[in-house]
SERO-4910 file (N, C-alpha, C, O; in steps of 0.05 Angstrom, whole numbers):
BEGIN
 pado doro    nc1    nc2    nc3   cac1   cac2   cac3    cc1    cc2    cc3    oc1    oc2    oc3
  Unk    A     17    -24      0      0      0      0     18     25      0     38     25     15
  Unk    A     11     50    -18     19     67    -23     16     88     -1     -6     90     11
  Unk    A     34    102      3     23    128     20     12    148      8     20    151    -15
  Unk    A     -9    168     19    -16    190     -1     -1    214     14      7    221     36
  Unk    A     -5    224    -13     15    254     -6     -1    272     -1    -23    274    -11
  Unk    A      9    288     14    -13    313     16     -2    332     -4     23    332     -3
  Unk    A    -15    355    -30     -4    369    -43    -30    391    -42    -54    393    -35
  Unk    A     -9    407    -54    -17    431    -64    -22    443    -90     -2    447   -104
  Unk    A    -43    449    -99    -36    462   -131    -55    488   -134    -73    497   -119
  Unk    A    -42    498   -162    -60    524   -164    -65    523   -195    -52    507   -209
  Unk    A    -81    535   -204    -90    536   -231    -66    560   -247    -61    578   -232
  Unk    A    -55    562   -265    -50    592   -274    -63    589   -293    -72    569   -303
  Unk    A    -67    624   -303    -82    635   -317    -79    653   -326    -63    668   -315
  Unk    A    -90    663   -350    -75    690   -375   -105    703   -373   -127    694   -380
  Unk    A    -97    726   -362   -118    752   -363   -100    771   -386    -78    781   -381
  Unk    A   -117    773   -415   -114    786   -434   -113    803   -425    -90    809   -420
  Unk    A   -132    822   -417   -142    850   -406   -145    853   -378   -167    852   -367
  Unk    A   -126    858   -369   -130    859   -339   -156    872   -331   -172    861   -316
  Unk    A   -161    896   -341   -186    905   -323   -211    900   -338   -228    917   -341
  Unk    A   -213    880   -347   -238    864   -358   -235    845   -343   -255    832   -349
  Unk    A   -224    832   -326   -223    808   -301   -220    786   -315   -204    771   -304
  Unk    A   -232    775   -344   -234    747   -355   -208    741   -357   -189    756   -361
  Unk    A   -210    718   -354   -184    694   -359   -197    670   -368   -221    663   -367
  Unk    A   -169    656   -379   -163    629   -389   -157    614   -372   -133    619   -372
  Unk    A   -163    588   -346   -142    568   -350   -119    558   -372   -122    546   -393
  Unk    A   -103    564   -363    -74    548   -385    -60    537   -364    -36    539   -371
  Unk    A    -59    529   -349    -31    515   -329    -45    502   -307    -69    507   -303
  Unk    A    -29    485   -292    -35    470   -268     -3    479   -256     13    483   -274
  Unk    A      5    482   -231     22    480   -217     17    460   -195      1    466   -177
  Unk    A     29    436   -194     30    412   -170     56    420   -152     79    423   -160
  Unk    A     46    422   -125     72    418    -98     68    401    -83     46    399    -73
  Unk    A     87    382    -78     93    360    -45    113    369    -32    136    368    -40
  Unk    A    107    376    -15    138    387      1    148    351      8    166    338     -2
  Unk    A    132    344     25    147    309     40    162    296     15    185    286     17
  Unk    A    146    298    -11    160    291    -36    184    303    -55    198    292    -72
  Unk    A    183    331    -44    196    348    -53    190    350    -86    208    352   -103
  Unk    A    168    350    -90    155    350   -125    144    379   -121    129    390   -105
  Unk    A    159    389   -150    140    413   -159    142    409   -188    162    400   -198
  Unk    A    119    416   -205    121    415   -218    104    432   -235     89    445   -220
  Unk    A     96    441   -268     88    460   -286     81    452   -311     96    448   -330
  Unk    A     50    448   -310     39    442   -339     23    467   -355      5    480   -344
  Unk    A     29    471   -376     12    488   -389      2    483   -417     15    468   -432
  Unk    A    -19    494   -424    -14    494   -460    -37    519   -459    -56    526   -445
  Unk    A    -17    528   -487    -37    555   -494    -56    554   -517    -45    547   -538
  Unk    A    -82    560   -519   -102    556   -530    -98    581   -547   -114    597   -539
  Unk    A    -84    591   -566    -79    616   -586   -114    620   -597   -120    644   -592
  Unk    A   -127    612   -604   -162    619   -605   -169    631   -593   -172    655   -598
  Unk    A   -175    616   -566   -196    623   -547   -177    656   -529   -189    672   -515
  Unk    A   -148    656   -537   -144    677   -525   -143    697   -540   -142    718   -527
  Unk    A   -143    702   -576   -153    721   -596   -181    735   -588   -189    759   -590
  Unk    A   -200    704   -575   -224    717   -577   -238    736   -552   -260    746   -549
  Unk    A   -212    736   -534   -218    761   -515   -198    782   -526   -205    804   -520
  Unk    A   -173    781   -541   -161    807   -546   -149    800   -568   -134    780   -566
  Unk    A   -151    809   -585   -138    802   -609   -112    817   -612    -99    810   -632
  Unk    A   -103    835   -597    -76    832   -599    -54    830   -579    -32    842   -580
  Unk    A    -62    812   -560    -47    800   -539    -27    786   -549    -32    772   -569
  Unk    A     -5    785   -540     17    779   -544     29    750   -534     43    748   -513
  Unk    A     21    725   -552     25    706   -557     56    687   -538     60    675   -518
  Unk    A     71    697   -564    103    702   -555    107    706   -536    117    686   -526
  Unk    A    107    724   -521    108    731   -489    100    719   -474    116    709   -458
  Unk    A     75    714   -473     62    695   -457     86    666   -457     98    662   -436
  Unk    A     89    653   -476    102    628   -482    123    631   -470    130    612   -456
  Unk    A    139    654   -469    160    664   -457    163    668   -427    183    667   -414
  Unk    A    138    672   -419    143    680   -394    121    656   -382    118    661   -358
  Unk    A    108    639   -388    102    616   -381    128    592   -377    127    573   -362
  Unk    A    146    597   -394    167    572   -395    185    581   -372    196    561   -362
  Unk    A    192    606   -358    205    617   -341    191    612   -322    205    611   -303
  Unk    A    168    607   -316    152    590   -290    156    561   -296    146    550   -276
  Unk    A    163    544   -310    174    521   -306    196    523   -302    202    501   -293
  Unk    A    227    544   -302    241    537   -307    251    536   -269    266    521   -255
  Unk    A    232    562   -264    232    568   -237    222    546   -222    236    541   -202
  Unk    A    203    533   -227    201    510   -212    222    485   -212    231    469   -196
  Unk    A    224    490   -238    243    461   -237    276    470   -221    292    453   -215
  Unk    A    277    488   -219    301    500   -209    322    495   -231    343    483   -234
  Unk    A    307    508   -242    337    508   -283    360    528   -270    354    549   -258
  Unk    A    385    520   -274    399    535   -279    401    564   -283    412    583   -271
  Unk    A    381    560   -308    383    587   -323    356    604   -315    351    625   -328
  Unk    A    340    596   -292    316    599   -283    315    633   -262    295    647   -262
  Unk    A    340    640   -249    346    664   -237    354    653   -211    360    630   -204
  Unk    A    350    680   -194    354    667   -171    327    664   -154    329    659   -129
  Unk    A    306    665   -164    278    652   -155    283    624   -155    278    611   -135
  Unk    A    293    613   -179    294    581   -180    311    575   -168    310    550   -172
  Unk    A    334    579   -151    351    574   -128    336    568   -108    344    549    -95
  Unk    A    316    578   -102    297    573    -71    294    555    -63    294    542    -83
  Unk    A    289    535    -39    275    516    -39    250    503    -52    232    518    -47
  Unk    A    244    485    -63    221    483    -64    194    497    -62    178    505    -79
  Unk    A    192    497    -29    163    504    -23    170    540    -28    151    555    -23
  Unk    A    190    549    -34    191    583    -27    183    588    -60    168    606    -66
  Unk    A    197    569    -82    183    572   -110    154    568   -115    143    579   -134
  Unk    A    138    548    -93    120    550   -100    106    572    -91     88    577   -108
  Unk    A    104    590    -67     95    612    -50     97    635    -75     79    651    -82
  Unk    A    129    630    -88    135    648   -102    116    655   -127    105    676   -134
  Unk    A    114    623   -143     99    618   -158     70    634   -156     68    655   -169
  Unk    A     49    625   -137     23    623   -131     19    654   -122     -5    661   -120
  Unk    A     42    677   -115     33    701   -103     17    714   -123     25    716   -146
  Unk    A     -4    724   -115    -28    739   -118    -11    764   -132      6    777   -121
  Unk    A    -21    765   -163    -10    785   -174    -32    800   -197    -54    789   -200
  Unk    A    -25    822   -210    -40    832   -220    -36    842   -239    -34    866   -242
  Unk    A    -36    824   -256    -18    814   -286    -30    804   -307    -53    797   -303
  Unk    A    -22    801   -325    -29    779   -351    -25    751   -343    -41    735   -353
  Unk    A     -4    740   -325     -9    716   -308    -13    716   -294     -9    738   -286
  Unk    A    -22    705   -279    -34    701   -249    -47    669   -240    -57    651   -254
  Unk    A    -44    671   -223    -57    636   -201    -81    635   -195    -95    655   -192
  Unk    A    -88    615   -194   -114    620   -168   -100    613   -148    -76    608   -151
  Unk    A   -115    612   -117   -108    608    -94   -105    580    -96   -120    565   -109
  Unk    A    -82    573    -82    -73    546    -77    -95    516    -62   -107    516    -41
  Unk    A    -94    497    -78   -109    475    -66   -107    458    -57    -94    443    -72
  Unk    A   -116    443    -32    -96    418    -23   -108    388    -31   -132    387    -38
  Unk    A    -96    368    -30   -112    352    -40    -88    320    -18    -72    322      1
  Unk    A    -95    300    -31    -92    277    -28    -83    264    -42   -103    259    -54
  Unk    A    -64    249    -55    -64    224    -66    -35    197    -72    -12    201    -65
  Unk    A    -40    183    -80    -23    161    -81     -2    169   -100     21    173    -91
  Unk    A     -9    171   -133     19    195   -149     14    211   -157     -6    214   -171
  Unk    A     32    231   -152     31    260   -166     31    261   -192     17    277   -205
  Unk    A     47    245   -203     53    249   -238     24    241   -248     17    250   -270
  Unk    A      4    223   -234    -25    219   -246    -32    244   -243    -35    258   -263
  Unk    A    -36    254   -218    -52    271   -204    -45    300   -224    -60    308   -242
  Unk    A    -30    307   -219    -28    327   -241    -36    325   -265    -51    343   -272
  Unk    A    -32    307   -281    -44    301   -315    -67    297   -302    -79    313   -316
  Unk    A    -85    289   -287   -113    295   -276   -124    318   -277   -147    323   -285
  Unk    A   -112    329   -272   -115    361   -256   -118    385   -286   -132    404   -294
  Unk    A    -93    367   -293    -92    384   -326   -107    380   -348   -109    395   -367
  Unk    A   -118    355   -344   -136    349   -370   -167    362   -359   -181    374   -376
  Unk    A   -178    359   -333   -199    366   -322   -204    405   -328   -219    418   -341
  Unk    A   -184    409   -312   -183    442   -310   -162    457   -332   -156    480   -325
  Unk    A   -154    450   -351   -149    469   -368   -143    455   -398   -135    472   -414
  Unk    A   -146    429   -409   -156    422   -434   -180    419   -444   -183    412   -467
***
């Protein structure tokens, strides 16, 4: 029998227009601290985000979405955010900002693997 992990995740999301409030789901962020798993799924839906602003900036987004994986994964080339421990990238990750990216509030959950649990998470809430 497997142990379950206790984790954490947050949705991210691309607000075209900030002060029009709408957003996209595009990302899942998964944390286990006991596991020490963090991890960063996204995919960008280029349509559905034309059809709130048609000239939102694609590129960028991609750009500065892959720099939140790089940060989690603790890349090298990630800054010195991705130096942090773990749980301080994810705090880092998930802070309430008021941006073209942004999180929802963090969620806790249960389970036996993360690597399911996330592709769960990602097919449910943002494919």
């Amino acid at each position: 029998m497997q142990d379950n992990h206790l984790y954490e995740y947050a949705v991210i999301r691309v607000v075209p227009r900030v002060e029009r409030e709408e957003f996209l789901n595009i990302g899942i962020i998964l944390f286990c601290k006991r596991a020490k798993f963090i991890k960063v799924l996204f995919h960008i839906n280029t349509a559905k985000i034309e059809a709130l602003s048609d000239d939102f900036d694609i590129e960028q987004l991609e750009c500065n979405l892959t720099s939140l994986a790089k940060i989690a994964n603790g890349a090298k080339d990630g800054g010195p955010i991705a130096e942090m421990d773990i749980p301080s990238r994810f705090r880092w990750l998930t802070a309430i900002r008021s941006s073209a990216i942004q999180t929802s509030r963090p969620h806790p959950g249960l389970c036996e693997d993360l690597e399911n649990t996330i592709q769960r998470l990602f097919a449910e809430l943002v494919l």
